[in-house]
C-alpha positions in Angstrom: 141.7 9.8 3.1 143.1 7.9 0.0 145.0 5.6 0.8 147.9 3.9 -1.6 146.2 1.0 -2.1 142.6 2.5 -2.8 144.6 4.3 -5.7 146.2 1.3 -7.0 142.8 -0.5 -7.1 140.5 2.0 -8.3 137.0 1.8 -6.8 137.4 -2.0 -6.3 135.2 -2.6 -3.1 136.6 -3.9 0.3 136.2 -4.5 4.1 138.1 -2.7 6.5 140.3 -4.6 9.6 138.1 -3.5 11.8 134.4 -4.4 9.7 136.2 -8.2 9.3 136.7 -8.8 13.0 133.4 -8.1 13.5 132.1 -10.8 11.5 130.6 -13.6 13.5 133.1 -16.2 12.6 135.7 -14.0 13.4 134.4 -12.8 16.4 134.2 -17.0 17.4 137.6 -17.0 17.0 138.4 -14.3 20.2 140.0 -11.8 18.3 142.9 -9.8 19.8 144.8 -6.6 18.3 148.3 -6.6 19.8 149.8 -4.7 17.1 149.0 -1.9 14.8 145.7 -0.6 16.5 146.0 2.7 14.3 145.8 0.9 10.9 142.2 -1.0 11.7 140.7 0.9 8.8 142.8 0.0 6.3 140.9 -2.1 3.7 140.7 -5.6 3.4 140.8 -6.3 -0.7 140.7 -10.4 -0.5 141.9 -12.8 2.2 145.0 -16.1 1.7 145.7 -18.5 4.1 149.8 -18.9 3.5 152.6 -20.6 6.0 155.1 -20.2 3.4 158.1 -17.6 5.3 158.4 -15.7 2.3 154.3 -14.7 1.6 155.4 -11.6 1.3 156.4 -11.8 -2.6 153.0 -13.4 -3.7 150.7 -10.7 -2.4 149.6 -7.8 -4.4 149.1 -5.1 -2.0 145.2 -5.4 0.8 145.5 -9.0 1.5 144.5 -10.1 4.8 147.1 -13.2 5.6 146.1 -16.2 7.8 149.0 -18.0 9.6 149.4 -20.5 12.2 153.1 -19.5 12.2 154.2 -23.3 12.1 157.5 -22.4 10.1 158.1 -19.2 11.7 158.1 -21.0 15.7 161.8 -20.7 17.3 163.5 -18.2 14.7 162.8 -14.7 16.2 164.8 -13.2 12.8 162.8 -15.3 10.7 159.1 -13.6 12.4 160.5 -9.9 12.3 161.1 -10.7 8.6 157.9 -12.4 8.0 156.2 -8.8 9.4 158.7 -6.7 7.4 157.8 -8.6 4.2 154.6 -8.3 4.6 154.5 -4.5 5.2 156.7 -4.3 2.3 154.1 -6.1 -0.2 151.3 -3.6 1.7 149.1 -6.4 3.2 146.3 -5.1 5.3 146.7 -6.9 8.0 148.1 -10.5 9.7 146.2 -13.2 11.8 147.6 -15.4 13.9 145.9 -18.7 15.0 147.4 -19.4 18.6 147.9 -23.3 19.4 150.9 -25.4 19.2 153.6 -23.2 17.3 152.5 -19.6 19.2 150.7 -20.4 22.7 150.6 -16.6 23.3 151.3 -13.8 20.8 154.9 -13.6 20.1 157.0 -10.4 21.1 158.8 -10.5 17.8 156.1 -10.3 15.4 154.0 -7.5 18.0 157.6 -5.2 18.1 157.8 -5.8 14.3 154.1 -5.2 13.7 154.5 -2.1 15.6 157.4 -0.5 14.3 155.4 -1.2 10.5 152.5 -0.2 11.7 151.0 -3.6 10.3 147.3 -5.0 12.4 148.3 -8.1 13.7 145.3 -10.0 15.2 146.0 -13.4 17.3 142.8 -15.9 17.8 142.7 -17.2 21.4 140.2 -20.2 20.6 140.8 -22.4 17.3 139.2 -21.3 14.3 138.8 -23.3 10.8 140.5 -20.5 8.5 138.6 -22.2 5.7 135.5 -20.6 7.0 136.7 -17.5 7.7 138.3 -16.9 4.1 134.4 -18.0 2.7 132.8 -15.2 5.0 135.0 -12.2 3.6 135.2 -13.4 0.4 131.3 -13.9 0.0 131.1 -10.6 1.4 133.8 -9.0 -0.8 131.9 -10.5 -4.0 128.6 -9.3 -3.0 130.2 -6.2 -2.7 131.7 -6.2 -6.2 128.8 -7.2 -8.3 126.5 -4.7 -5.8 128.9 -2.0 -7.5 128.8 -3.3 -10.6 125.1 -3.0 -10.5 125.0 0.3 -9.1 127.5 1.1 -11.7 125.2 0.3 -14.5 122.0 1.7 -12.7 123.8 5.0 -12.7 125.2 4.9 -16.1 121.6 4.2 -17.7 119.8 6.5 -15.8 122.3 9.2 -16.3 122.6 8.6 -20.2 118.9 8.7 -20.8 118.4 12.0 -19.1 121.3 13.4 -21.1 119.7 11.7 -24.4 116.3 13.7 -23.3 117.9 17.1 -22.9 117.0 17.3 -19.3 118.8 19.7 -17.6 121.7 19.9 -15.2 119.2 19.8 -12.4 117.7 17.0 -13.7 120.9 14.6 -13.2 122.2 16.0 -9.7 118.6 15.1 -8.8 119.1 11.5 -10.3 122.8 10.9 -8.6 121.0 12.2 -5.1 118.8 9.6 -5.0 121.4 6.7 -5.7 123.6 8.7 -3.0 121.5 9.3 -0.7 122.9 12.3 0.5 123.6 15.6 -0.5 125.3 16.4 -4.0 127.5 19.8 -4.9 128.9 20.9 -8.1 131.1 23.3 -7.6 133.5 25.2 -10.1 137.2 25.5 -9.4 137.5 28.5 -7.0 135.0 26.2 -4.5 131.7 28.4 -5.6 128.9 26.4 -5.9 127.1 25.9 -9.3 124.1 23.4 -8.5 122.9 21.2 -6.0 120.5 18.2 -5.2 119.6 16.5 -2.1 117.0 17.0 0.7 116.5 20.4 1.0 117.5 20.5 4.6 120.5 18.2 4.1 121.7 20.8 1.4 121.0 23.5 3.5 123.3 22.0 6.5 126.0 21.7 3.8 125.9 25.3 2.1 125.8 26.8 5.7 129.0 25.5 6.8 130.4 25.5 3.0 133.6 26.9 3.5 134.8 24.6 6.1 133.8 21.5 3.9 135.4 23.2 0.6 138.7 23.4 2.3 137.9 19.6 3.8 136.8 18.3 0.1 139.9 20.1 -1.0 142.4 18.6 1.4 140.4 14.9 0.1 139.4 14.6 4.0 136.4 13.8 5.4 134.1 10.6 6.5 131.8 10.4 3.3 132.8 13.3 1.5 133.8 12.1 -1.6 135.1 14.2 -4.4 135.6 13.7 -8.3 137.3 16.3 -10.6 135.1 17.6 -13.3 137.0 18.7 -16.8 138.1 17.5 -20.5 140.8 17.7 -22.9 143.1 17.9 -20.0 141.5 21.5 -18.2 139.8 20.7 -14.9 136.8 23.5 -14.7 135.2 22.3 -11.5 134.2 19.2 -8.8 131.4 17.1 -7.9 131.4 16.4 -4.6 129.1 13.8 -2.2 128.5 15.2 0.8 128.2 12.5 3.9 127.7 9.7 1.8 126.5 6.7 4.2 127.9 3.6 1.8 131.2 2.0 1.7 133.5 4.3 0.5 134.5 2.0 -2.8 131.3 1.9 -3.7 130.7 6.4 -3.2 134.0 6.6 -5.6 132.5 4.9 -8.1 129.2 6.1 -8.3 131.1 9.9 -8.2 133.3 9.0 -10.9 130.2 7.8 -13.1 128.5 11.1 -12.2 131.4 13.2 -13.1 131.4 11.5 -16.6 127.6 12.1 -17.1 128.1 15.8 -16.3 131.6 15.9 -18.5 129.4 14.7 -21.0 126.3 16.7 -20.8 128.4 20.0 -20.3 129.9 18.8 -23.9 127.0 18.8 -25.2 125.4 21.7 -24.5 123.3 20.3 -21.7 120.2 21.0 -23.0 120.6 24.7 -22.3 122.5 27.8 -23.7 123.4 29.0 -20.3 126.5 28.1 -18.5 126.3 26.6 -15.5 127.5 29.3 -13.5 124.4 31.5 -15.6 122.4 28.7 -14.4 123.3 28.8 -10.4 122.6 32.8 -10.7 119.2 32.3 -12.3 118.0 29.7 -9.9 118.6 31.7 -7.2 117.4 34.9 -8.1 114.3 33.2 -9.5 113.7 31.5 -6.1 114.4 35.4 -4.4 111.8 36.8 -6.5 109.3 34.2 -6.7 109.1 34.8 -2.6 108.6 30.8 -2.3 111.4 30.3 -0.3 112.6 32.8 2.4 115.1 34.6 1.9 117.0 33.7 5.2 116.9 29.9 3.8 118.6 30.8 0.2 121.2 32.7 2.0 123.6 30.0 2.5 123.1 29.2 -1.5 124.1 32.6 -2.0 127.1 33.1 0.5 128.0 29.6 -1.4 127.4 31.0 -4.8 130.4 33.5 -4.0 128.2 36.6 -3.3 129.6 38.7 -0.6 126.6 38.9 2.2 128.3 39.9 5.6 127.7 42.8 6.7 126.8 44.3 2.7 124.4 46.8 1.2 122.1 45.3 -1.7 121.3 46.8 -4.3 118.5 45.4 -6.3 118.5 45.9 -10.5 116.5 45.4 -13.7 118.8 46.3 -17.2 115.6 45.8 -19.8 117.3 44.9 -23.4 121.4 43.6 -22.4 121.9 40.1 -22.4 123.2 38.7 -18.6 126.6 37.7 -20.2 127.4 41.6 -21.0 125.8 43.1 -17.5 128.7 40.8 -16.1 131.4 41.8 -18.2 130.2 45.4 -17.1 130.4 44.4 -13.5 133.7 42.8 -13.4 135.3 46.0 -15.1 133.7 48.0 -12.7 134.8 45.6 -10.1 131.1 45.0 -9.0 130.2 42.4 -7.0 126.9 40.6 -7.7 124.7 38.0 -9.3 123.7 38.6 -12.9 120.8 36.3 -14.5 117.8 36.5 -16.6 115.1 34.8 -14.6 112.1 35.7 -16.4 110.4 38.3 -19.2 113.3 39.1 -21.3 114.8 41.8 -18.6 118.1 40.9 -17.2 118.5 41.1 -13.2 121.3 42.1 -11.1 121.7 42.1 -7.2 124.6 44.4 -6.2 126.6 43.7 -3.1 128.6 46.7 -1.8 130.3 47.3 1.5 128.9 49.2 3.6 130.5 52.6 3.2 130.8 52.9 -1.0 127.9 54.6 -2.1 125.5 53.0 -3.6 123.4 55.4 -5.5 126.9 57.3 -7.2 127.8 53.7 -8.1 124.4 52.6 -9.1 124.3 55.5 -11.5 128.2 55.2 -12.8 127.2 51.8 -13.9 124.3 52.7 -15.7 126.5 55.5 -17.2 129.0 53.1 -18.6 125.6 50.7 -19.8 124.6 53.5 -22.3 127.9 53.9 -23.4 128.4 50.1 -24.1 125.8 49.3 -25.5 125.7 52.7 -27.9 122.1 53.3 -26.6 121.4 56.4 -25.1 117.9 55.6 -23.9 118.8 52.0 -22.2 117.8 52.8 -18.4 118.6 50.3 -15.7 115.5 50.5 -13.4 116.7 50.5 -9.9 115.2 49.8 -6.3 116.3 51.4 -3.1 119.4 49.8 -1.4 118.8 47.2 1.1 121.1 46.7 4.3 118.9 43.7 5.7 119.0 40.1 3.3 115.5 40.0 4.6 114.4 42.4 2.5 116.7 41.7 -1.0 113.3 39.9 -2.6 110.9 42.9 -2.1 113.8 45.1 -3.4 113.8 43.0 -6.9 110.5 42.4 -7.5 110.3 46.6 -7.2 113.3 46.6 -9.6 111.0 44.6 -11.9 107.7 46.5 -11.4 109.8 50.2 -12.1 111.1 47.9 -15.3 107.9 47.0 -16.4 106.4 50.4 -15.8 109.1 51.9 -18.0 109.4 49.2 -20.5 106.7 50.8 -23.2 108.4 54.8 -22.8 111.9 54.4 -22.9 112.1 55.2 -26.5 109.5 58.3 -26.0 110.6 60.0 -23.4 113.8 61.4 -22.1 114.3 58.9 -18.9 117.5 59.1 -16.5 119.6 56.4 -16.8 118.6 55.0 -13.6 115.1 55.2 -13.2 113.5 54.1 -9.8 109.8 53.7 -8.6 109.3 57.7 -7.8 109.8 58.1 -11.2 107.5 55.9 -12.7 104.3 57.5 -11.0 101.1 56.5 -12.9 102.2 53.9 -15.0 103.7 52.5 -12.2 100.2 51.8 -10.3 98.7 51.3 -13.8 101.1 48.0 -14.1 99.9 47.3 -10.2 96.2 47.0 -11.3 97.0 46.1 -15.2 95.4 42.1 -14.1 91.9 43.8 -12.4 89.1 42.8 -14.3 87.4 46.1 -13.9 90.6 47.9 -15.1 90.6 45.7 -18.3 87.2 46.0 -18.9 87.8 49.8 -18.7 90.6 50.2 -21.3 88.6 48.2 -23.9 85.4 50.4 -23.5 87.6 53.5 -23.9 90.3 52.4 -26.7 87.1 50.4 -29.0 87.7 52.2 -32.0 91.3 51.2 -32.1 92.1 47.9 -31.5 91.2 46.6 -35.0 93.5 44.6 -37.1 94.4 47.7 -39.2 95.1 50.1 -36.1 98.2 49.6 -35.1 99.8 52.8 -36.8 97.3 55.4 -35.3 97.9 53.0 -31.8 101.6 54.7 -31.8 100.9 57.4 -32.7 98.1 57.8 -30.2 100.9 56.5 -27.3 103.9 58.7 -28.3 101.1 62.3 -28.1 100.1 61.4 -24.9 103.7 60.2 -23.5 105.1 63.4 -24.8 102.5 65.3 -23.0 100.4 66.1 -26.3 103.6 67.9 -27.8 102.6 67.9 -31.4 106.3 69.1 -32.7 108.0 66.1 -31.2 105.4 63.4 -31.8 105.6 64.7 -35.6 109.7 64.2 -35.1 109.5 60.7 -33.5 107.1 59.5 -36.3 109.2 60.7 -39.1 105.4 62.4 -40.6 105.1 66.7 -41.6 102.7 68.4 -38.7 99.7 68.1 -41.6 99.8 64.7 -41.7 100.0 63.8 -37.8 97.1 66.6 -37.7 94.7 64.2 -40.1 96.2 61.4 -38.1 95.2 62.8 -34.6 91.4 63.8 -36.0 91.0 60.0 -37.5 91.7 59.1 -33.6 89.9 61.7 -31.8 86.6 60.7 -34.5 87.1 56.6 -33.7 87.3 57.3 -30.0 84.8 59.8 -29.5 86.7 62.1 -27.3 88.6 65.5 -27.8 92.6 64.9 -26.6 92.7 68.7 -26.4 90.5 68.0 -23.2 92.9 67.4 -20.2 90.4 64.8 -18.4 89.5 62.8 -21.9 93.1 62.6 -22.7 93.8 61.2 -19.3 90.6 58.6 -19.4 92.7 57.6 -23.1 96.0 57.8 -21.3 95.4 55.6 -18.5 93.0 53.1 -20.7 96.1 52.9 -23.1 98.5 52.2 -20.2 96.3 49.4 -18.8 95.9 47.9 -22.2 100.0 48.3 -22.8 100.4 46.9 -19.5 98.3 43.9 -20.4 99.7 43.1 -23.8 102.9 42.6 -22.2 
């Protein structure tokens, strides 16, 4: 924990009690704790070699004080003060040389010591203090200008990525490496936004994530070290090191220059027009679709990330045409839970997370409901997969999300779809989308759309797509394309004569059909 004097002194480095009476010209001295045993880890900021009674006024707060105790011999009330005044001033500890004033350790300063909780360490064989103050303090000042250098190193590296618009990513990825452990950003309700590290470090981390937010919230913990995140006085989330292996000066500082670069970067845009949170969604879903990972390895991001995933039924979603922001303005007056993000293509995806007795598909379709009435567009269709109850099998369920969006992503504004649309309904336009990248299926829709794929096409293209996606229904292809029945007749003969084929014959019109699919399906 922070201590008083670790506040007082910033991230100025020290050496515990306990680290200097390891050193090898302490340890020549026979060190003895007879007091204070508790307090060992309290840091040592510099070291003074003082006989003067009243030490106690010149000190600063960390100092370790050497003493033969030459003016202190004979006046019990004179040592119980000399321990008081040095608790008062917050010294770190007291050493005691034993020899001619203090043959053994004296009952008055170990009662004192005790009652202030206040090290005191007596040396059995005679040791030159002069070389014991030149140890720690050699070692102190390494230890400052080693900060100082890290300092820099972090402050450089960090302002150069930010100068290159690298992304948040980018610099967790950069303090990770100067850390040497795992690094979280959080926001302020302990949901994680990003992370960097070893991937099985992290993994460790995020599994047991609620017991370390509630540790890195109570600022305990060996190595977890914490800095607040925020500007123009409003905090907005943390950075936190997760087991980091330094000295714990040297951890705080290297947080706090972190937390700046990120303060800074998140001022700036940060290289991207998503929020962080948008950001943390997006990764993961990317990383559940792209099947790379498995799924039971990102489930500790997600249970991090806030999603509900105990004992839940998933319901994966595609929403073709509404930005990510909106979907989750939907969801949280719906009181939805689930991840929201754009990974790829344009098409916004959602992963639902119910409880196991609400009803998925009467929710599923209230939602898409209240979408078309949002957004004022009576054809928007949120293509839907069927609920999943295992995590296992969330990824299969959003890439079928995505293949029933693409299937549907050319017809929407021809046909009359539900506003849920799932993969029964996309029949062959869904396989068409399957098979759109065979070389045989391309080759195919060439040979049998030739005569209209010139730069001058386009308008008898559509009108060629909306006949055949209304089932040939003349009256409503002439409606859609604002043109009198004579003129989409001419307009259907030009096509029929540049293809070669008569679209009043059920198998030709399919060969066109399908060929047009495949070559929709491979435009996009």
């Amino acid at each position: 924990m922070t201590t008083t004097l670790e506040s007082r002194h910033g991230w100025e480095p020290a050496l515990s009690v306990r680290q200097v009476l390891t050193l090898e010209r302490v340890l020549a001295g026979e060190p003895e704790v007879v007091a204070g045993r508790g307090q060992l880890d309290r840091a040592v900021r510099w070291v003074h070699v003082a006989e003067a009674a009243d030490v106690g006024v010149m000190l600063s707060g960390g100092e370790m004080v050497l003493t033969t105790g030459v003016l202190l011999a004979g006046d019990e009330a004179k040592q119980a003060e000399y321990i008081q005044s040095l608790h008062r001033a917050e010294a770190a500890a007291v050493v005691l040389g034993l020899g001619r004033a203090f043959p053994a350790p004296p009952d008055a300063m170990r009662r004192a010591a005790d009652r202030c909780e206040l090290p005191l360490v007596v040396l059995h064989r005679p040791s030159p203090f002069a070389e014991l103050t030149e140890e720690v303090q050699s070692r102190l000042v390494r230890r400052k200008f080693a900060a100082v250098s890290l300092s820099e190193s972090v402050r450089t590296a960090l302002t150069g990525l930010i100068t290159a618009g690298a992304p948040l990513g980018r610099l967790l990825d950069e303090v990770a490496v100067h850390s040497g452990c795992p690094v979280v950003v959080t926001n302020l309700a302990h949901r994680v936004l990003a992370t960097a590290g070893e991937r099985p470090a992290v993994d460790d981390v995020l599994r047991d994530w609620e017991r370390i937010a509630r540790q890195a919230g109570a600022g305990a913990g060996d190595g977890w070290i914490s800095a607040e995140l925020g500007g123009r006085g409003e905090r907005w989330g943390r950075l936190l090191l997760c087991g980091y292996r330094g000295d714990a000066a040297s951890g705080r500082l290297l947080a706090d220059r972190a937390a700046e670069a990120l303060v800074l970067h998140r001022m700036l845009g940060g290289g991207c027009a998503q929020s962080w949170e948008e950001q943390s969604a997006q990764s993961l879903l990317t990383d559940l679709l792209g099947g790379a990972v498995p799924a039971r390895q990102l489930l500790p991001r997600a249970r991090a990330a806030g999603l509900p995933v105990n004992r839940r039924t998933f319901v994966p979603l595609v929403v073709p045409g509404t930005e990510p922001g909106r979907v989750e303005r939907l969801l949280r007056l719906l009181g939805l839970s689930g991840l929201v993000a754009e990974p790829a293509g344009g098409a916004t995806a959602v992963l639902l997370s119910l409880a196991r007795d609400q009803n998925a598909e009467a929710l599923t379709g209230h939602f898409a409901a209240r979408l078309r009435d949002e957004t004022g567009a009576p054809n928007a269709v949120v293509a839907a997969a069927a609920p999943r109850t295992a995590w296992d099998d969330v990824p299969a369920g959003l890439r079928e999300a995505r293949h029933v969006a693409d299937a549907v992503a050319d017809s929407s504004a021809a046909l009359d779809l539900p506003a849920v649309v799932r993969l029964r309904d996309v029949h062959l336009r869904g396989l068409v989308r399957l098979l759109r990248d065979d070389p045989q299926v391309q080759s195919f829709a060439e040979r049998e759309l030739d005569g209209l794929l010139g730069e001058g096409d386009a308008e008898l293209l559509n009108v060629l797509r909306t006949y055949l996606a209304t089932g040939r229904n003349k009256s409503r292809t002439a409606q859609l394309h604002h043109v009198s029945r004579p003129a989409l007749y001419r307009r259907l003969e030009a096509i029929q004569a540049r293809l070669g084929v008569d679209l009043d014959d059920f198998e030709q019109a399919a060969s066109v059909h399908i060929a047009l699919l495949a070559h929709d399906a491979q435009q996009r």
